[in-house]
N, C-alpha and C positions, 0 to 999 in steps of 0.2 A: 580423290581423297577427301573425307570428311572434313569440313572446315571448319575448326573451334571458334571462327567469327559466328558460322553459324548455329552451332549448338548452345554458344553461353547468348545470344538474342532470343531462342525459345523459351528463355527466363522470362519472366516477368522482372522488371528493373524493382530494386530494394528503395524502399524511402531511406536513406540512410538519416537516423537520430542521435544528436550527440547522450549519451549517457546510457545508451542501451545497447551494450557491449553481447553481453549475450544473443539478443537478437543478429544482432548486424556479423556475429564469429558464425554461426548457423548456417546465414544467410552464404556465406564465403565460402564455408564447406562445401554446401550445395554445390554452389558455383566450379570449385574446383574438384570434386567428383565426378560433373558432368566434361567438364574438360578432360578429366583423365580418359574416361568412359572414351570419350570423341577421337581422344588422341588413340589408344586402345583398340578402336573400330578400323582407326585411318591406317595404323602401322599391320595391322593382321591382312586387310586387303592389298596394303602394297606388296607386303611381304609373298602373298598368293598370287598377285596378277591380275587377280580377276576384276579388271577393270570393264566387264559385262554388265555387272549387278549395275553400272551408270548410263547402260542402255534404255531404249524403250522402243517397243515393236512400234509404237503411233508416231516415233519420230518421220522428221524429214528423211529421204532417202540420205543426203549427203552429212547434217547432222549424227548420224547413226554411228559412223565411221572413226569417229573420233572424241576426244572428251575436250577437246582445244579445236579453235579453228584459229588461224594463220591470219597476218593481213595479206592481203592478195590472192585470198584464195584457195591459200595454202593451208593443208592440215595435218595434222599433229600425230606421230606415233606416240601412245601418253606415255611410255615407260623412260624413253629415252630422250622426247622432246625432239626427235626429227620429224621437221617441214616436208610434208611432199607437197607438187601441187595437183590440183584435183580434176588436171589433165592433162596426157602427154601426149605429143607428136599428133595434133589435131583431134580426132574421134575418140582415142583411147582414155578414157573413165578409170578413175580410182577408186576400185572396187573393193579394197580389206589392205590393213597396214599390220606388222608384224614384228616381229622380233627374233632372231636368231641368236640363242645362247649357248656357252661352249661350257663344258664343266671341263677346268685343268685340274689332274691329278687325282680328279675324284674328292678334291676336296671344296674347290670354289667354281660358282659357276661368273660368267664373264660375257658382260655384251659384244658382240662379235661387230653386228650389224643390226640396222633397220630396213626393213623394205617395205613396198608397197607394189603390189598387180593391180594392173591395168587391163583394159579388156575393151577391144574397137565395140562401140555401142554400138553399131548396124549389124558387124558380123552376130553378135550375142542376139540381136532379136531377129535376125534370118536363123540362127539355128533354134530361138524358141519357138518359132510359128508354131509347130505343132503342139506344143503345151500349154496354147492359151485358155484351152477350159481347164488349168488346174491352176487354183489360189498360188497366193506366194508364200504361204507356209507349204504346202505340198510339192509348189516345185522346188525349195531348194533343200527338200530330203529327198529326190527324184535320183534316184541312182543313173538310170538312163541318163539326163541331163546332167549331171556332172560328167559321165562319161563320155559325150561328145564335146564338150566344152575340153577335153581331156585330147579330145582324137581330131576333132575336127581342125578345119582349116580356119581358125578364128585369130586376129590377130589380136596379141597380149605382150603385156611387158613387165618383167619384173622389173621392179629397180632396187639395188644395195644399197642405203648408203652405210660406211664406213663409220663405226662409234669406238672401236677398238684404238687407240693410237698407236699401239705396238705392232698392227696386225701388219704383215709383209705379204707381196707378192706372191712369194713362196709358198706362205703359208695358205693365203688363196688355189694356188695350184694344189696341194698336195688334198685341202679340203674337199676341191671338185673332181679329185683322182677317186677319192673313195666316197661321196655323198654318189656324185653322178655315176659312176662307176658302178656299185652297189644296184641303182638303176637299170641303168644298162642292160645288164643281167638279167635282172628282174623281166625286162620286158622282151629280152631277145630271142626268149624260143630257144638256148641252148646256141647259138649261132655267136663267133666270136666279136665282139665288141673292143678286143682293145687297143684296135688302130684307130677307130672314132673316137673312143677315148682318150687316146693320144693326140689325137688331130686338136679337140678341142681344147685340152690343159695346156698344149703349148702354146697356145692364141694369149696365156697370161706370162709374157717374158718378162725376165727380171729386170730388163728396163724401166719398168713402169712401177713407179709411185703412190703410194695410196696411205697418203694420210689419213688423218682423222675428217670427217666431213668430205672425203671422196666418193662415186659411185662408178657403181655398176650394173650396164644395162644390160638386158639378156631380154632379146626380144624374136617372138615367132612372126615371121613377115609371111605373105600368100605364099604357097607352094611348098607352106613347111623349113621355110628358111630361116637358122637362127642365125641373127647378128647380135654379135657384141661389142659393147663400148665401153670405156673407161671416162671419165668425165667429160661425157661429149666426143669421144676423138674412136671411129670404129678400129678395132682391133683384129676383126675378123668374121669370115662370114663360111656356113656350113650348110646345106642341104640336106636335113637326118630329119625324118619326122618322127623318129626314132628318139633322138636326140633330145627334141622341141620335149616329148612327154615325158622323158628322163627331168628334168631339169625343169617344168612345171611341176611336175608329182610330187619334188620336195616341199613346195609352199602349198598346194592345194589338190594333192593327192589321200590316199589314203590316211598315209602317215606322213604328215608335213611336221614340220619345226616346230609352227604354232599355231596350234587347234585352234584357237580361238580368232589367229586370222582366218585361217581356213573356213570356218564359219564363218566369220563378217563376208566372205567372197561368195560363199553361197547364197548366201542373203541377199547381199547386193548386186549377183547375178540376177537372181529371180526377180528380183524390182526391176533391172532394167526391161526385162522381156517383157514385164505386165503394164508398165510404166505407157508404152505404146499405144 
């Protein structure tokens, strides 16, 4: 967001003089035209999201990722101000931060959750070997290369967490009945899906709690294994490779939630493999 600290500094400071009113009312206008202007710039950008325009291709790989960075390491989804950190379970790298939003009733839309994908940095540069004569503007428009990063046996992890306060277990359930679901489909060749789909939605029991700042991890292990956990505590584990690209697809598939994550993961994909 534009900061009117620093739009009214690109002023040059006023001498202010007692008895020259006129000058010094002028001088004020200025002043506070250009703060409108700033405030004007700041509320249109938030209002759009596109907190890209505060990227830059020359950044640091991990600076890129975010408009905040964290003490400890941690960095910043900008929209909603959740911490991830910028790595989980050893090797795995924090590659694009997100946002999932729900419009209720067609009228208001409402932060659901934030996440963030993770990606094992050895698997990602065992499966770029073969793209290393291509930039890293070319590889992360590389269809090819998203699509094994998609198929292949790479370990990754999404993580949720929870911004919603009202959001319920249920409501999780019924969400992955038809996001993942809808998947499913998509990728099954006509072949029935909705006992895996059932297998996996009942892994969220109504036992389980999920206030505001809770998460969930949904992680593809070797062999095509998704585990998932609720804040730390596994809830269940499935064997669907099937599955694993149902439930990657929505963050960094075709049609993900939020393009502009999606993009940061490609981005940050392709650095990692050239990074080597």
């Amino acid at each position: 967001m534009v900061s009117l600290r620093l739009v009214l500094s690109s002023f040059p400071q006023p001498s202010w003089r007692r008895g020259n009113a006129k000058s010094s009312w002028a001088m004020a206008s200025a002043i506070g035209i250009a703060a409108g202007v700033g405030l004007s710039i700041s509320l249109q950008m938030a209002n759009s999201g596109n907190s890209s325009l505060f990227k830059s291709s020359s950044s640091p790989f991990w600076a890129s990722l975010s408009l905040t960075n964290a003490p400890g390491g941690a960095l910043v989804e900008p929209k909603t101000g959740v911490e991830f950190p910028a790595t989980l379970d050893g090797g795995r790298r924090l590659v694009g931060v997100g946002l999932r939003r729900k419009c209720l009733f067609g009228l208001k839309n409402i932060d659901v959750y934030a996440f963030g994908v993770y990606a094992d940095e050895e698997d990602v540069k065992r499966i770029g070997e073969k793209y290393k004569n291509l930039t890293v503007s070319q590889l992360k428009e590389s269809k090819d290369f998203q699509a094994e990063i998609m198929e292949q046996d790479i370990s990754m992890t999404v993580r949720l967490q929870i911004v919603y306060s009202r959001l319920s277990i249920r409501s999780v359930r019924n969400a992955f009945e038809e996001s993942v679901g809808n998947r499913l489909r998509m990728f099954s060749d006509g072949t029935d899906t909705e006992e895996l789909l059932k297998r996996f939605t009942s892994l969220f029991k109504d036992e389980y709690k999920i206030p505001r700042g809770s998460t969930i991890d949904l992680s593809r292990e070797p062999g095509q294994v998704l585990h998932a956990k609720i804040n730390g505590e596994e809830i269940g584990v499935i064997q669907s490779k099937l599955l694993c690209r149902s439930i990657f697809d929505l963050y960094i598939g075709n049609k993900p939630f939020d393009q502009q994550a999606k993009q940061d993961v490609d981005l940050h994909l392709a650095e990692l493999v050239q990074s080597s």
